[in-house]
C-alpha positions as CSV (number, residue, x, y, z in Angstrom):
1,X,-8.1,-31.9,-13.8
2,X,-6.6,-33.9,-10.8
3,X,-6.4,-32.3,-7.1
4,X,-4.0,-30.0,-6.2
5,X,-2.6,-30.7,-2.8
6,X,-1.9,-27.1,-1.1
7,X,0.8,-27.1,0.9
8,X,1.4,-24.2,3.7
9,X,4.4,-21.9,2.2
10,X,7.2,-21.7,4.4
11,X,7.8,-17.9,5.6
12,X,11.3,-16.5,5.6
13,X,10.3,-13.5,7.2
14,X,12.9,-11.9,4.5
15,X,11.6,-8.4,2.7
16,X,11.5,-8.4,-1.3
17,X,14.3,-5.5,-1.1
18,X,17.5,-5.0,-1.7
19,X,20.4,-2.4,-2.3
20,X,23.0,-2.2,-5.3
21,X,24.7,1.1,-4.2
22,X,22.2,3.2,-4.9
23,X,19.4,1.7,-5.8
24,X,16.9,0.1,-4.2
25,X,14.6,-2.5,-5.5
26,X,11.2,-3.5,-3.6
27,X,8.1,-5.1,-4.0
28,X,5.0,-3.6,-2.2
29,X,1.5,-4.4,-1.3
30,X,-1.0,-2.0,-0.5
31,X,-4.6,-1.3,-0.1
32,X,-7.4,0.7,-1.6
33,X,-9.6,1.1,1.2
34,X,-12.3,3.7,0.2
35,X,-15.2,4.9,2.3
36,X,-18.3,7.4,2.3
37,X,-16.2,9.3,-0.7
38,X,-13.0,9.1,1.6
39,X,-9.5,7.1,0.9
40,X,-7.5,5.9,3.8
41,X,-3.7,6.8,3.3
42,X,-1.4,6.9,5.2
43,X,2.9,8.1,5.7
44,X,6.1,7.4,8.3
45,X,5.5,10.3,10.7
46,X,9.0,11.6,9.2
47,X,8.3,11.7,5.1
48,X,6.3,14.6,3.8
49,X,4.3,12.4,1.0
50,X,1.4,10.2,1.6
51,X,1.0,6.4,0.1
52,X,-2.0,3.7,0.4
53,X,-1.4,1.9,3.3
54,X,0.6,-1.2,3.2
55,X,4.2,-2.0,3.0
56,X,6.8,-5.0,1.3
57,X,6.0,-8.1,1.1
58,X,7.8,-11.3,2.3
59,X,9.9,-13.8,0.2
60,X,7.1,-16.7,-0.2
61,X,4.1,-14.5,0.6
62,X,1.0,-12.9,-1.8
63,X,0.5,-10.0,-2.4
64,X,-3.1,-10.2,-0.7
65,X,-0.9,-12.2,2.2
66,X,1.1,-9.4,2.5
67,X,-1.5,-6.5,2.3
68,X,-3.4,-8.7,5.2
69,X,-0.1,-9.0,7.5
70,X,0.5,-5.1,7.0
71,X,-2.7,-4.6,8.0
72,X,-2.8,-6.5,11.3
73,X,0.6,-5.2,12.1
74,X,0.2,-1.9,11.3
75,X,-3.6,-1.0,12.2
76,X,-4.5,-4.0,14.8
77,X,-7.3,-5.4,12.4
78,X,-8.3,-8.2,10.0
79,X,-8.9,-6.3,6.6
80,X,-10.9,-7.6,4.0
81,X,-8.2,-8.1,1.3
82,X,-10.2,-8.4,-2.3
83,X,-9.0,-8.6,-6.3
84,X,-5.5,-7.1,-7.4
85,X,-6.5,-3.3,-8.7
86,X,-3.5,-2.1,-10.3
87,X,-0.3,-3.1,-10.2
88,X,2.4,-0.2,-10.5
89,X,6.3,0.3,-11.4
90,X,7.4,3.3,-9.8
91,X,11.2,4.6,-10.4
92,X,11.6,7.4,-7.8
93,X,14.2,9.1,-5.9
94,X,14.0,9.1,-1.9
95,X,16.4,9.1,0.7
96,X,19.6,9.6,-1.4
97,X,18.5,6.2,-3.1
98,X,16.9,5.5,-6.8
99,X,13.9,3.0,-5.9
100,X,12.3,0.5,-8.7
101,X,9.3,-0.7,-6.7
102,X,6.8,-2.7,-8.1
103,X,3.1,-2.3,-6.3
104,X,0.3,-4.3,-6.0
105,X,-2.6,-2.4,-4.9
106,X,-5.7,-4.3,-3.4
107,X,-9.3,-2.9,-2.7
108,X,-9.6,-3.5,0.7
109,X,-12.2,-3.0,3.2
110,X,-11.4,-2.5,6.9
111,X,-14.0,-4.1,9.6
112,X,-17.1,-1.7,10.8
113,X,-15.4,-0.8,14.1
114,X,-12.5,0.8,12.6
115,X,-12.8,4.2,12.8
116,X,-13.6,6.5,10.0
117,X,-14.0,9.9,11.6
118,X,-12.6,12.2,8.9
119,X,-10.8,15.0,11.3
120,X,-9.1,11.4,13.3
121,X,-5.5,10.6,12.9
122,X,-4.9,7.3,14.0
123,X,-1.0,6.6,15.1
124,X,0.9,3.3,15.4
125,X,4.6,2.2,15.9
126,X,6.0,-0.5,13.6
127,X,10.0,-1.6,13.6
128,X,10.2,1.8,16.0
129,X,9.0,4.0,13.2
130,X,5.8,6.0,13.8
131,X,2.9,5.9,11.6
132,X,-0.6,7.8,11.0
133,X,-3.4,7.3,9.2
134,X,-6.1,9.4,8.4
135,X,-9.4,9.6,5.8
136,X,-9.0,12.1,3.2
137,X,-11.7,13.2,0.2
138,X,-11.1,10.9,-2.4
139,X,-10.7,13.7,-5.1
140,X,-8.1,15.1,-7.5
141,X,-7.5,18.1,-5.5
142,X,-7.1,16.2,-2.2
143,X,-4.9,13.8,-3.3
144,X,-2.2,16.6,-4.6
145,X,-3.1,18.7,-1.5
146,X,-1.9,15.7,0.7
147,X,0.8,14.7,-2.0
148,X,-0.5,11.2,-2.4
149,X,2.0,9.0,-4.6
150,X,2.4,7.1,-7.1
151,X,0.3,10.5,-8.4
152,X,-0.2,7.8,-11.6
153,X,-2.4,5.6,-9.1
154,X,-5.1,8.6,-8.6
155,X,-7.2,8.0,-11.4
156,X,-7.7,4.5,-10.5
157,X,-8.3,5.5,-6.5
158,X,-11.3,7.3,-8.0
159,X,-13.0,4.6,-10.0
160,X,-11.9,1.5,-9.2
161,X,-11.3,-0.6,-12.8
162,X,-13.3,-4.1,-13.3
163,X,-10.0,-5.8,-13.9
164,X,-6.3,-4.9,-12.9
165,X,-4.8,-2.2,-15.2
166,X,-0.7,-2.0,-15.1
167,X,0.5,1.5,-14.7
168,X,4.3,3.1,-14.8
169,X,5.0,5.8,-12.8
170,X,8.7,7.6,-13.5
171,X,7.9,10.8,-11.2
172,X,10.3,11.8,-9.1
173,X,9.3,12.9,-5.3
């Protein structure tokens, strides 16, 4: 086999979303970051659900480019993106809109100074909209008490599968 030249990918800085009246289509990375039995999550300040951390990826972008730019942006640190986990199609209703997002979740691990106090909220702002993080048992029972979604991912945020596994998640929020 001959040698690929690799060419930088020019960045459009456009999100993989769009509207059609009501629905919204999207295309997300995230990360599975899971520590000392605890899984990082984290929410807008204003929603009352929790996802993994992350958010949409770029025309021209990974998914693992992505996850790492969301990352940096969102948390001010260089995570260590590894293999795609599960990838997920979620049909859900949110803000008077019907999404179809398609996920790509990542185990990820975030460098030894971040901190991983389990009673710590960590805040940011990104695009003006406020942010928080925070560890939480990475159980059953925490992941409904904190209303963690896709609610289909939680099996795999237990036991992390060899090789990706595609899920579909139709639940409504």
């Amino acid at each position: 086999m001959g040698h690929v030249e690799r060419r930088p990918v020019q960045r459009h800085n456009r999100m993989i979303c769009f509207d059609d009246g009501a629905d919204r289509f999207q295309m997300r990375a995230a990360g599975i970051a899971l520590e000392d039995g605890h899984l990082l999550i984290h929410r807008a300040t204003h929603e009352d659900y929790w996802t993994l951390p992350g958010g949409r990826m770029e025309q021209g972008e990974t998914s693992a480019d992505a996850l790492a730019r969301e990352i940096a942006e969102e948390l001010l640190v260089e995570a260590d993106i590894g293999g795609l986990a599960v990838l997920s199609e979620s049909f859900f209703g949110d803000i008077g809109l019907n999404f179809h997002e398609i996920g790509f979740y990542h185990s990820m691990r975030l460098p030894p100074g971040f901190s991983r106090a389990r009673d710590r909220v960590c805040h940011s702002i990104v695009d003006e909209v406020p942010l928080e993080f925070r560890w939480v048992p990475a159980t059953l029972g925490s992941l409904g008490d904190w209303r963690v979604f896709p609610e289909t991912l939680w099996p795999f945020l237990l036991d992390l599968p060899v090789a990706p596994v595609h899920i579909i998640d139709q639940s409504s929020r």
